[in-house]
MIRO-867505 format. One record per residue (C-alpha): residue in three letters; chain; x, y, z. Coordinates in steps of 0.2 Angstrom, whole numbers, plus 5000, padded with zeros to 4 digits. Example, Ala and Ser with C-alpha at 12.3 -4.5 7.8 and 13.67 -1.06 7.14 Angstrom:
# residues 2
residuo, cadena, px, py, pz
ALA, A, 5062, 4978, 5039 $
SER, A, 5068, 4995, 5036 $
END
This chain:
# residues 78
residuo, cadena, px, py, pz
UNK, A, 5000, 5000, 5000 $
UNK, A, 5007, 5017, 4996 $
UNK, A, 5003, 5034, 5007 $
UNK, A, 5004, 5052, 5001 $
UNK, A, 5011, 5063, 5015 $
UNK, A, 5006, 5082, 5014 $
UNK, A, 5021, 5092, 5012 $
UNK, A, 5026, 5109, 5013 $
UNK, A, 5037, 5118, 4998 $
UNK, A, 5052, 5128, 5007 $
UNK, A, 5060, 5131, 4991 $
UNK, A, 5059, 5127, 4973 $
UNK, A, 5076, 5125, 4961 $
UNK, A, 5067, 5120, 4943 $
UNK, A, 5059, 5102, 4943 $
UNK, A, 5064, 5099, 4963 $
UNK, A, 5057, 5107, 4978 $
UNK, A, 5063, 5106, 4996 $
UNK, A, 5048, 5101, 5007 $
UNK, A, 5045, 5101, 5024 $
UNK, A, 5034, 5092, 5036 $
UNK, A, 5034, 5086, 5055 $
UNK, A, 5051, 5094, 5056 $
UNK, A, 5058, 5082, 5041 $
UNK, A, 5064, 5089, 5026 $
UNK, A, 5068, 5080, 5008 $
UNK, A, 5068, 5084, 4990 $
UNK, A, 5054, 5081, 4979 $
UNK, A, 5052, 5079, 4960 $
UNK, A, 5040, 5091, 4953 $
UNK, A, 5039, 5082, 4937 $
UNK, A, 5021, 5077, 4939 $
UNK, A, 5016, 5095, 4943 $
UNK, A, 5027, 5106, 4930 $
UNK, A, 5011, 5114, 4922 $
UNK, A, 5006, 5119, 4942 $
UNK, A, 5009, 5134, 4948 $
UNK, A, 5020, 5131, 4962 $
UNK, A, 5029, 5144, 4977 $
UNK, A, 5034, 5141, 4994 $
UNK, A, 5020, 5139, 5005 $
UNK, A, 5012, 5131, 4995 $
UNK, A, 5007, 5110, 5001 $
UNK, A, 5009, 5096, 4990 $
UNK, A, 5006, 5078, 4991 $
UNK, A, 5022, 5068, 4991 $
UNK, A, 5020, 5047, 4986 $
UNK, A, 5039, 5041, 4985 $
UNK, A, 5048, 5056, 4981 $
UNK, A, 5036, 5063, 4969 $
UNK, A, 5023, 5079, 4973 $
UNK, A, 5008, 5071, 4964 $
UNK, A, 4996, 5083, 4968 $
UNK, A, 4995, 5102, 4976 $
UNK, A, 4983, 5104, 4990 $
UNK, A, 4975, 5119, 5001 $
UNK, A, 4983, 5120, 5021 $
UNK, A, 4968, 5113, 5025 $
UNK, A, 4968, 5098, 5015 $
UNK, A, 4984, 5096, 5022 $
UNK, A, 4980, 5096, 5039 $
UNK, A, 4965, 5085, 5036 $
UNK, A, 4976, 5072, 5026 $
UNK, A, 4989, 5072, 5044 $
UNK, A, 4973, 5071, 5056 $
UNK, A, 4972, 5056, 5046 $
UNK, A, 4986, 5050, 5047 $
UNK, A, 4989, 5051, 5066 $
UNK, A, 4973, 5041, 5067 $
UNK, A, 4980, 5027, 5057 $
UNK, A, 4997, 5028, 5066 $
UNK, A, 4990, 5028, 5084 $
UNK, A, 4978, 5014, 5081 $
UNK, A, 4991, 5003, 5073 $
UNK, A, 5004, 5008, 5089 $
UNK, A, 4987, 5002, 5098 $
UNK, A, 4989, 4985, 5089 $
UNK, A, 5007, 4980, 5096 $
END
């Protein structure tokens, strides 16, 4: 199964961005987005190092709320 994480752009250098989220920071493609328009600020969804989609901040913080769910149910599960 494959997650998108909601990221943050910090910076953007052509096709790659510099994202942030949950004090982790990585390098993304952009490739999937070039005909978005596309600043720091500005949330993406990452799936395995590729921003597939752009989303508002609260899509992004819906996406996390989320995602804590999931993660504190499976450390329920051990």
């Amino acid at each position: 199964m494959c997650l998108t994480v909601p990221m943050q752009i910090q910076s953007i250098d052509r096709l790659v961005a510099r994202c942030a989220a949950r004090g982790v920071e990585r390098e993304v493609s952009l490739l999937f987005l070039q005909g978005e328009e596309l600043a720091p600020g500005d949330y993406v969804l990452v799936q395995l190092g590729q921003a597939v989609e752009k989303v508002s901040p609260e899509d992004a913080e819906a996406s996390w709320e989320l995602l804590d769910e999931i993660l504190a149910a499976e450390d329920n599960n051990e």
